[in-house]
N, C-alpha and C positions, 0 to 999 in steps of 0.2 A: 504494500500500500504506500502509496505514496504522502509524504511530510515534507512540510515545508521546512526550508533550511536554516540553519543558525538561529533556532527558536520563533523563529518568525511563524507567525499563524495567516489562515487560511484568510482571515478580517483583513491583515495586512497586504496580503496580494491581489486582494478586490480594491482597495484603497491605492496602491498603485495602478494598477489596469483602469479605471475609474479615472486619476488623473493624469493617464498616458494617454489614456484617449484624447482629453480636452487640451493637451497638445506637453502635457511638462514631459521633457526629456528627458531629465535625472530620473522622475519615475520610469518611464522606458527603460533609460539606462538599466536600473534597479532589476526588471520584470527580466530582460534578459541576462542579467549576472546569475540572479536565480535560479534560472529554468532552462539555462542554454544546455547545463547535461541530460535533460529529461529529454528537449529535443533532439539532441545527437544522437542519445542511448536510442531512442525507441528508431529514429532513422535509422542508425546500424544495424538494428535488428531486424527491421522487415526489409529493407535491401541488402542484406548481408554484405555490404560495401564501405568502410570507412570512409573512401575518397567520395562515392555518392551521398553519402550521410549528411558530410561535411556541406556538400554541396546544397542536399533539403536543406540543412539547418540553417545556413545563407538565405535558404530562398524564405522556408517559414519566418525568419527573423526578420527581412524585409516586409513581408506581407501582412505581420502582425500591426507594423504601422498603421492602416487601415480598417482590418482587422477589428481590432481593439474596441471599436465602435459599437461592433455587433454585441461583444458582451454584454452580457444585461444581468447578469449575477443570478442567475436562476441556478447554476450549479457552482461549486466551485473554480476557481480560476483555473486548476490543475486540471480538474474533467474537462474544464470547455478546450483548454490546451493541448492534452493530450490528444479529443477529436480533430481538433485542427492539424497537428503532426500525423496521425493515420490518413487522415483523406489527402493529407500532401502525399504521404509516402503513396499509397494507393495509385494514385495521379503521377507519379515517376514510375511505376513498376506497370503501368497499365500504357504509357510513353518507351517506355522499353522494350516492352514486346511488340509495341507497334513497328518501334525501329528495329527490331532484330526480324520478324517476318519480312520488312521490307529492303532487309538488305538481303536475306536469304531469297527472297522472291527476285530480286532486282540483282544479284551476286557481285554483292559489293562487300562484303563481310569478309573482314580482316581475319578472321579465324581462331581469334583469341577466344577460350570459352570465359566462364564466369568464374572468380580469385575471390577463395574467402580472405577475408583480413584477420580472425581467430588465427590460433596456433593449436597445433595439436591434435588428437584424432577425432578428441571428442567435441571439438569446436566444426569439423569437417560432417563429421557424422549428424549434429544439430543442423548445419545448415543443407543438406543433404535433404534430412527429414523434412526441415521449413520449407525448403525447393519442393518438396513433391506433394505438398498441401494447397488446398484450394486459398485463393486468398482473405475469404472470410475466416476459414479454422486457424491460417498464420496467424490475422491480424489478433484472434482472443486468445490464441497460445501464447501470443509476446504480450499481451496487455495482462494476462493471470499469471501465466509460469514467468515470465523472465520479470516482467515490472513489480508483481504480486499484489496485484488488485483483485478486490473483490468482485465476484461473478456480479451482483448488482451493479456495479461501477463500472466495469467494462462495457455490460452493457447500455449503459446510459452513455455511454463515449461510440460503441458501433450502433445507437438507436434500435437495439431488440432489448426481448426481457432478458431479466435471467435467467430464466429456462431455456431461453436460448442459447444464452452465452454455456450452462451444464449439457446442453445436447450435443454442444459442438464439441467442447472436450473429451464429450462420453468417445463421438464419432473419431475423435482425434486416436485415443487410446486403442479402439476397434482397431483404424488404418496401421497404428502403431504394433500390436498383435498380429495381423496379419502380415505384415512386414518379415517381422520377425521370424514367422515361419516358413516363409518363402527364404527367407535368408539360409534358415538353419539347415532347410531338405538339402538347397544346392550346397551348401559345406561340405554335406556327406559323401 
């Protein structure tokens, strides 16, 4: 679950976004010293790309400018935040396969495949797993398992229930089982 940082509360970062909208800077300033690793973290997780991350967090950071407006404090600053970093990431990874179909379609494609930024097997084997997931079951496996939000929360951030958000985990777990034993036969 996510906490706001250096004791700062959830009142305080509505009171910044509040007067970042009507134009103060320092409060801007502030809203992204706080929350620039929420946006990076959750960017690297659903593109599995540092240097693309890097690149959403640029772009959410500029767009928050405008942004800012639309919050109206119905939920927290961090939920309204965090859907704004999903439907960005979403919006790069639905631009990506556009571009990779059409270089494949068009045979312009350099040939490089996709490079996690993780180290190790078990960072390869996660993004493996995330790769082969539809992008609804990624975006609430990285908002429960890696961020560790509640089922209620996450779904108030991808707008389903909570029961949505437990059916897609349940279905995550199934594809994860079945994986697994297709893995095991061929070992054999």
């Amino acid at each position: 679950m996510y906490a706001a940082p250096d004791g700062m509360t959830d009142v305080d970062d509505e009171i910044l976004a509040r007067r970042a909208a009507a134009g103060d800077r320092n409060a801007f300033s502030e809203l992204l010293e706080r929350h620039y690793g929420l946006i990076y973290r959750v960017g690297a997780r659903m593109l599995g790309n540092g240097a693309e991350a890097e690149d959403l967090a640029q772009d959410v950071c500029l767009g928050l400018v405008t942004r800012l407006a639309s919050y109206g404090g119905q939920s927290r600053f961090a939920t309204w935040l965090y859907r704004v970093v999903v439907n960005a990431a979403r919006d790069a990874m639905r631009r990506a396969a556009t571009r990779r179909r059409n270089e494949r379609e068009y045979g312009e494609g350099d040939g490089l495949g996709h490079r996690s930024t993780g180290t190790g097997e078990d960072s390869i084997w996660l993004q493996q797993v995330l790769g082969g997931l539809s992008e609804e079951l990624r975006t609430t496996v990285i908002l429960v398992l890696a961020e560790g939000l509640r089922h209620e929360e996450a779904g108030k951030i991808l707008g389903v229930s909570e029961a949505t958000v437990s059916w897609r985990l349940h279905q995550v777990r199934k594809q994860l089982r079945s994986q697994k034993g297709t893995t095991e036969r061929m070992a054999r």
